[in-house]
C-alpha positions as CSV (number, residue, x, y, z in Angstrom):
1,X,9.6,-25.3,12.3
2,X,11.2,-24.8,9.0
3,X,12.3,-21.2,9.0
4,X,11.7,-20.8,5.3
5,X,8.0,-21.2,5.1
6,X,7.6,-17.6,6.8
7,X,8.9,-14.8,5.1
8,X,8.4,-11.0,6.2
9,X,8.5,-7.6,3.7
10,X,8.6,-4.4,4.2
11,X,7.2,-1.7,1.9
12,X,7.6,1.6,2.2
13,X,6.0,4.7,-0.3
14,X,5.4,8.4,0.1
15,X,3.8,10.6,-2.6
16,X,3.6,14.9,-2.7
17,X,0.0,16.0,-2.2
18,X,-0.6,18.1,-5.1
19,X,-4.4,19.6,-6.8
20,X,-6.9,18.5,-8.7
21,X,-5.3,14.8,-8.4
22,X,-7.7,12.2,-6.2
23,X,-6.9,11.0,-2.7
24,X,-6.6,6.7,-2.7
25,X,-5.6,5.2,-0.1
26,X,-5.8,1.4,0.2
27,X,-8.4,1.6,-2.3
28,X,-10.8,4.0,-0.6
29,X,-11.7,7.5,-2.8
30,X,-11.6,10.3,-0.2
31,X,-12.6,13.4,-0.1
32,X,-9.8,16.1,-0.8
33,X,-9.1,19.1,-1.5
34,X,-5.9,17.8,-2.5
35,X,-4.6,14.4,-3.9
36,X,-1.3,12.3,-4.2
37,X,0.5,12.8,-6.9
38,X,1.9,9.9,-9.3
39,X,2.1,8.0,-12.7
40,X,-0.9,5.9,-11.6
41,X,-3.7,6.8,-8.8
42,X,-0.6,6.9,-6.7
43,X,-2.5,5.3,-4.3
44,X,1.1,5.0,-1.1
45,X,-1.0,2.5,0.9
46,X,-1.3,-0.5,-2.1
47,X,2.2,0.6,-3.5
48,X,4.2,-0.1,-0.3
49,X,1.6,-3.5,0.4
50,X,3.0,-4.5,-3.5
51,X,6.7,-3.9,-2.5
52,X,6.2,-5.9,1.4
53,X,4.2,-8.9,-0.8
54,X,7.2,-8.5,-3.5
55,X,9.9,-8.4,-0.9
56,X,8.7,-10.9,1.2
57,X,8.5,-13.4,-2.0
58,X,11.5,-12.1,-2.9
59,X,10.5,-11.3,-6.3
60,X,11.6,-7.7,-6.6
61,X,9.7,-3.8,-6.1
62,X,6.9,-2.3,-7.4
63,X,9.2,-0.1,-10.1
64,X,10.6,-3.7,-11.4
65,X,7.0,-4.4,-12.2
66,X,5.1,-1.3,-13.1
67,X,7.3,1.4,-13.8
68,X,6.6,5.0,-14.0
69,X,8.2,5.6,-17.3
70,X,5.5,3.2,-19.1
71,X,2.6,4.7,-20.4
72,X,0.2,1.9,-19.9
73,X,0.4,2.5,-15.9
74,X,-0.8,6.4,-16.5
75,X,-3.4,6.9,-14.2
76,X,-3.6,2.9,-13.4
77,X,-5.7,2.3,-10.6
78,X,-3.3,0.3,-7.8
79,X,-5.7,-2.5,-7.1
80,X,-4.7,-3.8,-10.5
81,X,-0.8,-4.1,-9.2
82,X,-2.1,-5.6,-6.2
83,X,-3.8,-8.8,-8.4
84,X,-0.6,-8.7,-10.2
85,X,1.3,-9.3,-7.5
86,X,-0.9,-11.3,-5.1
87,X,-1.3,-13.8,-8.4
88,X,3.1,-13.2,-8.6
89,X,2.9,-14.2,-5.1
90,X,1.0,-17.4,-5.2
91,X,2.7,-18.7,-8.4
92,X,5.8,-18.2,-6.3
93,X,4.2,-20.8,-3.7
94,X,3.3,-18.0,-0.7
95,X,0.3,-17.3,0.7
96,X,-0.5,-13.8,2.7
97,X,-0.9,-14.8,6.8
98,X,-1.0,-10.8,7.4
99,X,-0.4,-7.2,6.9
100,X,0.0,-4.4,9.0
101,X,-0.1,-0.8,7.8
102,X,0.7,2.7,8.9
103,X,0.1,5.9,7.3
104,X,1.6,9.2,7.9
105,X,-0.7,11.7,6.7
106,X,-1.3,15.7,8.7
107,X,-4.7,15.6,7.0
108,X,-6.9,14.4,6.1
109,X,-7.7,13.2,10.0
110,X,-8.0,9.4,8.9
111,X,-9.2,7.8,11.9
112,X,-12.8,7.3,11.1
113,X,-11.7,6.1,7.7
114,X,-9.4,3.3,9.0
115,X,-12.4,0.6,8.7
116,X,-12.8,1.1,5.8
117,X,-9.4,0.8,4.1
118,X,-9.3,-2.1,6.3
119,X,-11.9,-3.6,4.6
120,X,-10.5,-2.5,1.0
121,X,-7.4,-3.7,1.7
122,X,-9.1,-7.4,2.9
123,X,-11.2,-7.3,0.0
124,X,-8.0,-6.9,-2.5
125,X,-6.0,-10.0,-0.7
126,X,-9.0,-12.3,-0.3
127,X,-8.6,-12.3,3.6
128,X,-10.6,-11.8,6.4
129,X,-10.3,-7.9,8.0
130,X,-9.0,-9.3,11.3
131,X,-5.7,-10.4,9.3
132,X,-5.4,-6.6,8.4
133,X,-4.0,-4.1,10.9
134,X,-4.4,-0.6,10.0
135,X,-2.9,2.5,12.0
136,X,-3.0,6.5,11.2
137,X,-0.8,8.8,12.9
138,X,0.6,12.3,11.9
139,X,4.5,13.1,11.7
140,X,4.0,16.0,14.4
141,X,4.8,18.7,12.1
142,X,8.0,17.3,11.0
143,X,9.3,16.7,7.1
144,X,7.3,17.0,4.0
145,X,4.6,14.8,5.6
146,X,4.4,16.9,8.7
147,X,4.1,19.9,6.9
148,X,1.1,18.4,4.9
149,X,3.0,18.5,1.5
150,X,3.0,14.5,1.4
151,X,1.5,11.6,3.0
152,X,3.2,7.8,3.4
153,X,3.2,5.0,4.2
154,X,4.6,1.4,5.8
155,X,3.3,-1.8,5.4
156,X,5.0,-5.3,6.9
157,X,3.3,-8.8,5.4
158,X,4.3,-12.1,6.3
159,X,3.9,-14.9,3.8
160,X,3.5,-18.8,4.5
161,X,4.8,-21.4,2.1
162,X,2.8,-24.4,2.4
């Protein structure tokens, strides 16, 4: 086996909940009282995927690509960096094998929502939902996440080079 055609990334984003902003995650409009606050949709779920795909190609972070400080990314909705980087990705020579996702969130209570990002999240890198993994779980009352002031998130994605 030729150790390079697999690469693994790691992405990792948190974002303050803050009002009248909405709630994206991987995709998915949720119902809120509160939403993430950002420069785009600050949706954490497709930012950390972008910097695990990035990382993982080795071609950089999300900020290289779509940085905060450019108007054109005001209120951008995430699934556009995703193409961005899934076409960044392929012209690089990977393909995506998998993904696996956790997000720290106190509320909302995400568990019944899970399919469904799932399914967004499949949708957005043209594979099937059994190549996504999806998990929610709360921080416990610990940090700013804990204390429902933020939510965040980790993603790990392998890549195969043909």
């Amino acid at each position: 086996m030729d150790i390079m055609r697999y690469r693994i990334g790691i992405g990792y984003d948190i974002h303050r909940l803050a009002p009248n902003r909405p709630l994206v995650l991987g995709g998915v409009r949720i119902d809120s009282e509160l939403g993430l606050a950002g420069h785009s949709d600050a949706d954490v779920v497709l930012h950390a995927l972008c910097d695990a795909l990035l990382g993982a190609a080795g071609l950089g972070d999300i900020g290289d690509l779509f940085p905060d400080t450019d108007p054109a990314y005001q209120g951008a909705d995430s699934g556009q960096f995703v193409a961005e980087v899934l076409q960044r990705v392929t012209q690089a020579g990977f393909s995506t094998c998998n993904v696996d996702i956790i997000i720290h969130a106190e509320r909302p209570r995400l568990g019944a929502l899970k399919g469904r990002i799932r399914q967004s999240v499949a949708d957005l890198l043209h594979l099937p939902p059994s190549a996504i993994g999806i998990k929610a779980t709360t921080n416990e009352g610990l940090d700013a996440v804990g204390r429902g002031e933020a939510i965040a998130c980790w993603v790990g994605a392998l890549l195969r080079a043909p």
